[in-house]
C-alpha positions as CSV (number, residue, x, y, z in Angstrom):
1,X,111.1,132.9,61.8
2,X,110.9,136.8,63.0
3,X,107.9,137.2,65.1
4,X,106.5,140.7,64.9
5,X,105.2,142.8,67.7
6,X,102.9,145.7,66.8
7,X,103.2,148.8,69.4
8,X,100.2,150.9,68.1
9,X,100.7,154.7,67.8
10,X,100.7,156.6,70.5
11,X,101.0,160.2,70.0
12,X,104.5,162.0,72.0
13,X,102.3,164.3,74.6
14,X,100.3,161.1,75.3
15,X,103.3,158.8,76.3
16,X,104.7,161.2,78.6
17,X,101.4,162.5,79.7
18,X,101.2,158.5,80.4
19,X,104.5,158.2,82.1
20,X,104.2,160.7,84.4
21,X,100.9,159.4,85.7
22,X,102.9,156.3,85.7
23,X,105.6,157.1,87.7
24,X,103.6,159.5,90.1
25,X,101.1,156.9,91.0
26,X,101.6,154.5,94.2
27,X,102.8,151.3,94.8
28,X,100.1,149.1,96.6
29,X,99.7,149.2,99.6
30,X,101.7,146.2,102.0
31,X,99.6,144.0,103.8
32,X,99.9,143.5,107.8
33,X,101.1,140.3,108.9
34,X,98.9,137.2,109.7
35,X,97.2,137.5,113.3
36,X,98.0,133.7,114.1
37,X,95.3,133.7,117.1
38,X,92.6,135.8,115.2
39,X,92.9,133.0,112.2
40,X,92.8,130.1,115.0
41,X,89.2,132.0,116.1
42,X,87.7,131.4,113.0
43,X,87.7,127.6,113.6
44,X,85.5,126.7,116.1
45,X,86.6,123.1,116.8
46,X,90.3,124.7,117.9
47,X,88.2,127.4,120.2
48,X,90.0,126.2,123.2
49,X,93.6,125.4,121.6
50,X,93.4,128.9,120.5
51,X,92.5,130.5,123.6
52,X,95.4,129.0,125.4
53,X,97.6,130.1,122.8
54,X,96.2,133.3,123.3
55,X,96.5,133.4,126.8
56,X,100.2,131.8,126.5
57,X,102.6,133.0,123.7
58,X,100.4,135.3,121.6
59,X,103.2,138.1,122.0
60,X,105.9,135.5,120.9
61,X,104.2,135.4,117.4
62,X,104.0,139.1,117.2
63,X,106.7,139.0,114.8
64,X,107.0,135.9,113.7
65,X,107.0,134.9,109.8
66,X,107.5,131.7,107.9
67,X,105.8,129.1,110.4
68,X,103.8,126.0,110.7
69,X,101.4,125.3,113.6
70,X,100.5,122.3,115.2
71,X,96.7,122.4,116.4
72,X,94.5,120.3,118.3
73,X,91.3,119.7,118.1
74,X,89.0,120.5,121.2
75,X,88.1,116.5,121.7
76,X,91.8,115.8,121.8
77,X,92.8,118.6,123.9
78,X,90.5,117.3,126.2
79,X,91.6,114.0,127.0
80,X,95.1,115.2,127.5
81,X,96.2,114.6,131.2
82,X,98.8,117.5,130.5
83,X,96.2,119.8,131.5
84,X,95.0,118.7,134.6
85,X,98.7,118.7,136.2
86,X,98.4,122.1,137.6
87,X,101.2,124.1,135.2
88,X,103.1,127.1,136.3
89,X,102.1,129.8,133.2
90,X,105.7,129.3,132.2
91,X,105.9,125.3,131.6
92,X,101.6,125.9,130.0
93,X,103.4,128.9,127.9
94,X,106.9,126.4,126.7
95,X,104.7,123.7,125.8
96,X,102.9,125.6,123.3
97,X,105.9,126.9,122.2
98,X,106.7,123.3,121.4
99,X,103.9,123.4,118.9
100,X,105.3,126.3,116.7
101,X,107.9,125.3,114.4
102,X,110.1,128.0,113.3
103,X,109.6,126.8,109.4
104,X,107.0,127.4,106.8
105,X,106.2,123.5,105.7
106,X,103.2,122.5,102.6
107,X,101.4,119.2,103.0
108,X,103.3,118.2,100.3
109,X,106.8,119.0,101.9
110,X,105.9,116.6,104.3
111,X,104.8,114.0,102.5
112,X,108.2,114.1,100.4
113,X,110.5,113.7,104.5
114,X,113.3,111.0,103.9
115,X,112.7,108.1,105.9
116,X,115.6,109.6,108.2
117,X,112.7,112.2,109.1
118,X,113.5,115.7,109.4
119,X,114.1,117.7,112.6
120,X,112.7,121.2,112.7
121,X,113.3,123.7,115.2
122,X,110.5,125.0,117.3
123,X,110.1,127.9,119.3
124,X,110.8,126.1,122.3
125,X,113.8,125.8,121.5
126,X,114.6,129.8,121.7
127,X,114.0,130.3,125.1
128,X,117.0,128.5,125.8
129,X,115.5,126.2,128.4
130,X,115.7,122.8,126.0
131,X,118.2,120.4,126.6
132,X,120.5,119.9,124.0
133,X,118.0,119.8,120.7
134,X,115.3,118.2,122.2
135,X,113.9,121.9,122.0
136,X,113.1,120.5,118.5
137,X,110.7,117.9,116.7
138,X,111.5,115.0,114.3
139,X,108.8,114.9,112.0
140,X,108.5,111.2,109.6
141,X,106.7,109.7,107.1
142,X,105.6,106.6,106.4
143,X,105.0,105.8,102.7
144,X,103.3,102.9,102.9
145,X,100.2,104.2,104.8
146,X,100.7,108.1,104.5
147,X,101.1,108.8,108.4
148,X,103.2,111.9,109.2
149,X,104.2,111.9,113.0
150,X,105.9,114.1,114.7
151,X,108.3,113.1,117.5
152,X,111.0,114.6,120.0
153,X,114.3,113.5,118.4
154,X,115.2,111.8,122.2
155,X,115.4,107.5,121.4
156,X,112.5,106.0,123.0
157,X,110.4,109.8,123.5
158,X,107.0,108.9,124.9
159,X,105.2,111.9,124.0
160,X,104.2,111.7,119.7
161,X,101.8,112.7,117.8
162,X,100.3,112.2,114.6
163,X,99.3,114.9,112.0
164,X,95.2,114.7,111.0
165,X,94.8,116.9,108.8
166,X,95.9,120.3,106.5
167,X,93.6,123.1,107.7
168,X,94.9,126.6,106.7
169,X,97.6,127.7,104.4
170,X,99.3,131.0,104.0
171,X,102.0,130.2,101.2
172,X,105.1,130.7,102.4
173,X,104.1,132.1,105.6
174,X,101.8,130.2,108.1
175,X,100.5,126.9,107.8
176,X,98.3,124.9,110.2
177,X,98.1,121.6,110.7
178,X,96.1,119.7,113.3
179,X,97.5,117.0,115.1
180,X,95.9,114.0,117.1
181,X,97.5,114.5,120.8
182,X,99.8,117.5,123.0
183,X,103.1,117.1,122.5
184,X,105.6,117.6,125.8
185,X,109.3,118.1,125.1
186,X,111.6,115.0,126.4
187,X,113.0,116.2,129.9
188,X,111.0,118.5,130.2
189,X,109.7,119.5,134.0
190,X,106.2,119.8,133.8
191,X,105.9,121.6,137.8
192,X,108.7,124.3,136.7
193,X,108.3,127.9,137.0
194,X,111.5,129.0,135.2
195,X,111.3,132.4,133.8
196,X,112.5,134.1,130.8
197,X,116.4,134.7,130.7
198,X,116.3,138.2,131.4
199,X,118.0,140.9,129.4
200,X,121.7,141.0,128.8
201,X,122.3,137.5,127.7
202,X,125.8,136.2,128.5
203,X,126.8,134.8,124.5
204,X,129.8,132.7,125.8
205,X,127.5,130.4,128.8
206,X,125.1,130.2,126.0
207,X,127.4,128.7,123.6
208,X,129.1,126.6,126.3
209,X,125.2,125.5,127.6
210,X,124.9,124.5,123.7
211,X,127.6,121.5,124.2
212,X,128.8,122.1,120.9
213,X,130.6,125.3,120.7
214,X,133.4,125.3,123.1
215,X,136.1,126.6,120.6
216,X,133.8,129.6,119.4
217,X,133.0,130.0,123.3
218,X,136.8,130.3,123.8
219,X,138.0,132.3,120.9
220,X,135.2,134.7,121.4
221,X,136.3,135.2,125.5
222,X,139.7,135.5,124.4
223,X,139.4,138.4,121.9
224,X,137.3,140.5,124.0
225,X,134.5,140.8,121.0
226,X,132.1,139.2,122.9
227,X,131.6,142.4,125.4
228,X,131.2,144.5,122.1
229,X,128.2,141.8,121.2
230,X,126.5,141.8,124.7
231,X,126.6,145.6,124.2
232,X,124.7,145.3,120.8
233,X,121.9,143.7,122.9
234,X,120.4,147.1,123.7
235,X,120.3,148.5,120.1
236,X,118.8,146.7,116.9
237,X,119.8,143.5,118.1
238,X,122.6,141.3,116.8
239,X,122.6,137.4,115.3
240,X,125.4,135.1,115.5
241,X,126.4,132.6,113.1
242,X,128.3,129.6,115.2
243,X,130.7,127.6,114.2
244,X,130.5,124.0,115.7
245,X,133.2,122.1,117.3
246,X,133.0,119.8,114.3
247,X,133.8,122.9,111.7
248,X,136.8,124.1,113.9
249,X,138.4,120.6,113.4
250,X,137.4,120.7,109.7
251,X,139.7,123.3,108.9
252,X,141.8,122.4,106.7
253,X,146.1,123.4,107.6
254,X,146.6,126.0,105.3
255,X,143.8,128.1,107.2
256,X,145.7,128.9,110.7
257,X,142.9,130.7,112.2
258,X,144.7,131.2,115.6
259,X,147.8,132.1,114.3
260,X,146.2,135.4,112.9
261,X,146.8,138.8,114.3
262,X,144.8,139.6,117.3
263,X,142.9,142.5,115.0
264,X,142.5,140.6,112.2
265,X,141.0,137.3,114.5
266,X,138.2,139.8,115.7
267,X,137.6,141.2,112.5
268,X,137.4,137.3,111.6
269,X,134.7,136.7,114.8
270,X,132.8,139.9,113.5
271,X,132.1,138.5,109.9
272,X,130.0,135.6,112.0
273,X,127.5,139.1,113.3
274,X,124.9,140.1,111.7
275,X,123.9,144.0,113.3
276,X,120.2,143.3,113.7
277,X,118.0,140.4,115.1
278,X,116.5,137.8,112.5
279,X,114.6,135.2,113.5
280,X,115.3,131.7,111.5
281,X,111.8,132.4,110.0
282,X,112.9,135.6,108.5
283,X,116.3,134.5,107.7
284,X,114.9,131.7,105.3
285,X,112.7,134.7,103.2
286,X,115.1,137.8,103.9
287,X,114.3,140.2,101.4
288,X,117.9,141.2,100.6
289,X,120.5,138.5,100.3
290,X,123.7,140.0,100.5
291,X,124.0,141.4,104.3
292,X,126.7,143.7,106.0
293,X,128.1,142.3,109.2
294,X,129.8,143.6,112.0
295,X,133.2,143.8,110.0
296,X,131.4,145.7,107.8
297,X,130.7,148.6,109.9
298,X,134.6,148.5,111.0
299,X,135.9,148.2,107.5
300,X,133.8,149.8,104.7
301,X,130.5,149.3,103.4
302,X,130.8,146.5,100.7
303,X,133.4,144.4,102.3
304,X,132.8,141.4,104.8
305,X,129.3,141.4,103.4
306,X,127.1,137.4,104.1
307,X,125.1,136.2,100.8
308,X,122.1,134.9,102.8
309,X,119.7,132.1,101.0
310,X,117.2,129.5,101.2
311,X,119.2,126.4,99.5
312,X,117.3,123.0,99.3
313,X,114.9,124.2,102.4
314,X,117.7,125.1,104.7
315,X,119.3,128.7,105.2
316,X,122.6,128.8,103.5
317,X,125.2,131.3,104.2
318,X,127.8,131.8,101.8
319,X,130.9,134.3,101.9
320,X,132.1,133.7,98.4
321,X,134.7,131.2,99.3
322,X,133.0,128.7,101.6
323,X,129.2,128.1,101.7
324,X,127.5,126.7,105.3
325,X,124.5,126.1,106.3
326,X,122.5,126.8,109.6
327,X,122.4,123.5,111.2
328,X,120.3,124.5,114.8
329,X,118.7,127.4,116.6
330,X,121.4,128.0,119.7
331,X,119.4,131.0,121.0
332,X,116.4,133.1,119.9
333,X,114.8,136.2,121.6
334,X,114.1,139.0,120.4
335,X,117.0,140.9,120.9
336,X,119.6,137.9,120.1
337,X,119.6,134.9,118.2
338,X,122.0,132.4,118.1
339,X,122.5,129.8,115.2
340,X,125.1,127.1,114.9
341,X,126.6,127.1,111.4
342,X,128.3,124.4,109.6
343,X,131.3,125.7,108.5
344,X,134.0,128.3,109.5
345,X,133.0,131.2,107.8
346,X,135.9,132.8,106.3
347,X,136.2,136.1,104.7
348,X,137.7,136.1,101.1
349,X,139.3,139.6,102.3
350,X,141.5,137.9,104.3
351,X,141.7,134.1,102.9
352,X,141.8,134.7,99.9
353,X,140.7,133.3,96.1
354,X,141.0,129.5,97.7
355,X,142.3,128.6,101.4
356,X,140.2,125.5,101.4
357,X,142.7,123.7,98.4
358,X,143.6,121.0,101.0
359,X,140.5,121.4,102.8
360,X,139.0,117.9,104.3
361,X,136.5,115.9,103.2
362,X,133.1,117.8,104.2
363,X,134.0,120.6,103.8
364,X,132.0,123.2,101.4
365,X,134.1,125.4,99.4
366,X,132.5,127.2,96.7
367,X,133.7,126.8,93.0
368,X,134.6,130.1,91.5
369,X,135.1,131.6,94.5
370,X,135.2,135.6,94.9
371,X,138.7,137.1,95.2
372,X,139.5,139.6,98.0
373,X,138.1,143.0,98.4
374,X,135.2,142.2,95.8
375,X,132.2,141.3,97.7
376,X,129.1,140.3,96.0
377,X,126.3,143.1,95.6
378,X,122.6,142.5,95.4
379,X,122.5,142.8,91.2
380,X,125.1,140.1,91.3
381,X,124.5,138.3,94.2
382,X,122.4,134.0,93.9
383,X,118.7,134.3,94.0
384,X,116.6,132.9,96.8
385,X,116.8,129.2,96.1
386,X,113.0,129.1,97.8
387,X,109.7,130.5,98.5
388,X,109.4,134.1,96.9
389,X,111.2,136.1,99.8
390,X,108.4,139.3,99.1
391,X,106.3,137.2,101.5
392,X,108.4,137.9,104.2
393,X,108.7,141.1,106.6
394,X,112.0,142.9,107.8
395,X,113.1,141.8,111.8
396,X,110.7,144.6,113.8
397,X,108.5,145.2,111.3
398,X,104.7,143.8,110.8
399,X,104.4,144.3,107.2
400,X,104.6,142.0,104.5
401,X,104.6,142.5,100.8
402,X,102.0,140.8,98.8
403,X,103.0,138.9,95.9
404,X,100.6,141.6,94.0
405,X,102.2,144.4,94.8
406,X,105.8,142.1,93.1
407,X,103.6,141.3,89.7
408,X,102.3,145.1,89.8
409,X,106.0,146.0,90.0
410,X,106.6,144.3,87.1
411,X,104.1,145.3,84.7
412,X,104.6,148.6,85.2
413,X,108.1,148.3,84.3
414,X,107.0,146.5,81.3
415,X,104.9,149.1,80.2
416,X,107.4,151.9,81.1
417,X,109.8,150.2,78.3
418,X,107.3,150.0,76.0
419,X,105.8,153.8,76.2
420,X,109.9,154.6,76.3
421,X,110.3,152.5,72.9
422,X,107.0,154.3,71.4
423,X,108.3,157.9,72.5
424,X,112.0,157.3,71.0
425,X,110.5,156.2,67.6
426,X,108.0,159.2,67.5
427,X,110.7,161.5,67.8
């Protein structure tokens, strides 16, 4: 059955007397970011939580998106012999940063955790002071009483907590959840004064302090790329995509990665750059998908191009031949980040339709894959398999688009094709 929609009559000086109005009026306005410590002041029972966080690592949250916080509550706080121990500013300052985790998480997310738990990076772990991953938390729930607690991932970590309650929501961008006790990172000194790293971060000690990047640590001193990276620093930033250890061995023998010409092996290392710093917040709602890297810039806009995405709550990275996923935070200040990757990320420009064929098991090759020298473009590219990514704001920036200003996009487009249909069947 034909369903009929009536357009009333709209006289042809009208419609584009209309349309122009329409297409000379403004967007709406963006909306500034969330001001984490101004929303802690509005609860009074985190007054003092929030004024150490104030006093502590307010300017790390300057530009931070896509987060959940882990409050407590002045009576807690206060019995917590963490406190009393005399803390440099710098151990205080870390283990707050232990209480921001670098994802956005809903109270129902967290009531849907495997019982293997699920370990979330916090921004602890950035600074590059944590031991291995204990810079991270392992958060669990238990079904059978409905107690979410949140752990280091060390065995046998004295320091827990357990989560009491949901208190503020920002969809897709903040949450806050208060939480019964301090939490204190395993190994972590509590009388040290360390520093920040200062400026000019040396990539390949990084990688070899990660423990699990000694063949991307090596490759990377070999080539000489790395000194182009360090030099990157000083501009818009760079982030790395690392390949484990595990991923190197993964390759499967029809890939012969170091058997490549020395040119072609950097433009190889340069597909894993990104030319600007994103944070793992705003790499999990990053406005536009497909991304130019560093072989980009060397070879022609459209080629070595990254489709970056949010794939079942985990950022996926996938170069049209072989999809990974970012598996932990190396590295993150603002100008460099550092994120290990799991997979070799290999350029269909110079692999080809399907190097993987005999690939191992594990390994994520993409069905369909892209052939060389066609890169995916944003019209063509996978959508965000995640929270709307108009929620988030561009690396540097403090603005965030408002899911208004998205649905007032659309209904003026709407209504554009509707005047256009009225005006073509006037004439």
């Amino acid at each position: 059955m034909a369903i009929l929609i009536h357009i009333p009559h709209i006289a042809p000086t009208k419609v584009l007397y209309f349309l122009l109005l329409l297409l000379l009026s403004p967007a709406p306005p963006p909306v500034l970011a969330v001001n984490i410590t101004a929303l802690l002041s509005s609860f009074p029972e985190l007054s003092s939580f929030a004024s150490l966080v104030s006093s502590t690592i307010s300017s790390d949250l300057d530009h931070r998106t896509s987060l959940t916080l882990l409050a407590v509550p002045n009576p807690n706080l206060s019995s917590s012999d963490i406190l009393t121990r005399g803390l440099s500013s710098s151990s205080l300052a870390d283990v707050f940063r232990y209480h921001v985790l670098l994802r956005y998480l809903s109270w129902s997310e967290l009531h849907q955790i495997p019982p293997s738990g699920l370990l979330v990076t916090t921004l602890y772990q950035t600074t590059g002071r944590a031991t291995s991953n204990y810079g991270s938390v392992n958060i669990t729930f238990n079904p059978s009483n409905g107690v979410v607690s949140i752990r280091s991932p060390a065995p046998y970590a004295p320091s827990n907590a357990t989560v009491l309650s949901l208190l503020k929501t920002l969809p897709y961008n903040v949450t806050i959840f208060t939480v019964d006790s301090l939490l204190v990172p395993y190994n972590f000194d509590l009388m040290a004064s360390e520093t920040r790293p200062p400026l000019g971060l040396n990539i390949t000690k990084a990688l070899i302090d990660g423990h699990n990047f000694n063949v991307a640590a090596s490759m990377l001193a070999a080539s000489g790329v790395v000194e182009e990276f360090e030099a990157d620093e000083r501009g818009a930033g760079i982030t790395l995509f690392v390949p484990t250890d595990a991923a190197f061995a993964d390759l499967p023998a029809t890939v012969r990665l170091q058997s490549l010409p020395a040119d072609k092996k950097a433009v190889v290392l340069k597909f894993h750059v990104l030319h600007s710093y994103y944070p793992l917040g705003s790499l999990e709602s990053i406005v536009n998908p497909v991304q130019p890297t560093l072989a980009t810039e060397d070879t022609g806009a459209g080629r070595f191009t990254l489709n970056i995405s949010r794939v079942n709550g985990s950022v996926a990275i996938n170069t049209g031949i072989v999809q990974a996923s970012v598996t932990q935070t190396v590295f993150d200040q603002n100008p460099v980040a550092i994120f290990g990757v799991s997979e070799v990320l290999l350029p269909g420009e110079i692999f080809g339709k399907n190097p993987t064929e005999n690939a191992k098991p594990g390994t994520t090759v993409m069905p369909g894959a892209t052939p060389p020298d066609i890169s995916l473009s944003p019209e063509n590219s996978p959508g965000l398999d995640g929270p709307p990514s108009h929620l988030s704001s561009p690396p540097g920036f403090r603005q965030d688009i408002t899911s208004g200003a998205a649905i007032g996009g659309g209904l003026r487009l709407l209504v554009l094709a509707l005047c256009c249909i009225e005006l073509y069947l006037a004439l």
